[in-house]
C-alpha positions in Angstrom: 1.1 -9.2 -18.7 3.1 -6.1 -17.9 4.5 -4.4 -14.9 1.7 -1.5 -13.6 3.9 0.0 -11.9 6.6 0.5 -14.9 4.1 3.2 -16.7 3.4 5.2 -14.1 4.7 8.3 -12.9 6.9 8.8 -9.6 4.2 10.0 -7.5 1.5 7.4 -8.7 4.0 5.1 -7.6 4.9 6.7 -4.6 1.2 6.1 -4.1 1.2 2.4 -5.1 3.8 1.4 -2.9 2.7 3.7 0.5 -0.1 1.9 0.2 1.4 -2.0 -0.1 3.3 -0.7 2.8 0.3 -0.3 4.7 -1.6 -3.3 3.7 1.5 -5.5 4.6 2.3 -3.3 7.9 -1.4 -4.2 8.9 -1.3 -7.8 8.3 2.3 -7.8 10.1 0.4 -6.2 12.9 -2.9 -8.4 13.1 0.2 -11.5 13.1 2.0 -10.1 16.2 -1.0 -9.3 17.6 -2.1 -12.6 17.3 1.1 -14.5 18.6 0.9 -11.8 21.5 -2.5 -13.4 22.9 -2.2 -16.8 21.8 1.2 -17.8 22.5 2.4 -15.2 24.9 6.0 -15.1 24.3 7.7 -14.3 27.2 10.9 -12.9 25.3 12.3 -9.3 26.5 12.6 -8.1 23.1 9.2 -9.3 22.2 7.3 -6.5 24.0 9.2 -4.0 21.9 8.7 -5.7 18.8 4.6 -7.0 18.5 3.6 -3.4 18.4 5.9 -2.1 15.8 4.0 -3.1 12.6 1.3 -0.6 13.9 3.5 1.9 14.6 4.7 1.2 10.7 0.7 1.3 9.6 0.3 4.3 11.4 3.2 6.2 9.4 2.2 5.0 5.8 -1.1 5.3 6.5 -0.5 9.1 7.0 2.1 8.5 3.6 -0.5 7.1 2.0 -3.1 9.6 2.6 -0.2 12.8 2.3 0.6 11.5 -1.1 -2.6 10.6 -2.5 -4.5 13.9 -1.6 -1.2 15.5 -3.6 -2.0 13.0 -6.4 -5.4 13.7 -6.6 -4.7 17.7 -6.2 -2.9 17.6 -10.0 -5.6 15.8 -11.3 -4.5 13.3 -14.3 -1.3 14.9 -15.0 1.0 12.8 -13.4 -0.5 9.6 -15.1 2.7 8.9 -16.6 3.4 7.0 -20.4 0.2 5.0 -19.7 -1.5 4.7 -23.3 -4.8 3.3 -21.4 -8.0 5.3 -20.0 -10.2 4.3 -17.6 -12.7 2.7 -20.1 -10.0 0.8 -21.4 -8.9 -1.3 -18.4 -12.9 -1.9 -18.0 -12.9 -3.5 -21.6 -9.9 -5.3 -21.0 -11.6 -7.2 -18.1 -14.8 -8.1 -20.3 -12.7 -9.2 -22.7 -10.6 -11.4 -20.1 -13.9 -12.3 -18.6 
């Protein structure tokens, strides 16, 4: 299988990885949130560090959402090389299926 990401454009990539960013910056977050009421560290450093992964969501969510609206604003011209359209992936999974 190939690389989705190599056949995009810049800003659908942009896109792509803002929001990986936010997924793994909220799973980060709901972690040190986690070891903050189980475990309670009692650590100096750890009071500034269990809420930085929400700060990080917080940011690419907003990156995320910047970026998107501007990918969605020029409509499907910044698909890239990609050969494929929409009905295409679709048959790809029946056939896989």
């Amino acid at each position: 299988m190939t690389d989705p990401d190599r056949s995009v454009g810049p800003l659908t990539r942009a896109v792509r990885y803002a929001g990986r960013l936010l997924c793994w910056s909220l799973g980060a977050g709901m972690t040190t949130a986690a070891v903050d009421i189980t475990v309670a560290p009692s650590a100096p450093w750890w009071q500034l560090l269990w809420p930085l992964p929400w700060y990080a969501a917080c940011v690419s969510a907003l990156a995320w959402a910047v970026l998107r609206a501007r990918e969605k604003s020029l409509g499907g011209r910044v698909g890239g090389d990609d050969p494929e359209s929409y009905e295409d992936v679709f048959a790809e999974w029946d056939q896989a299926a």
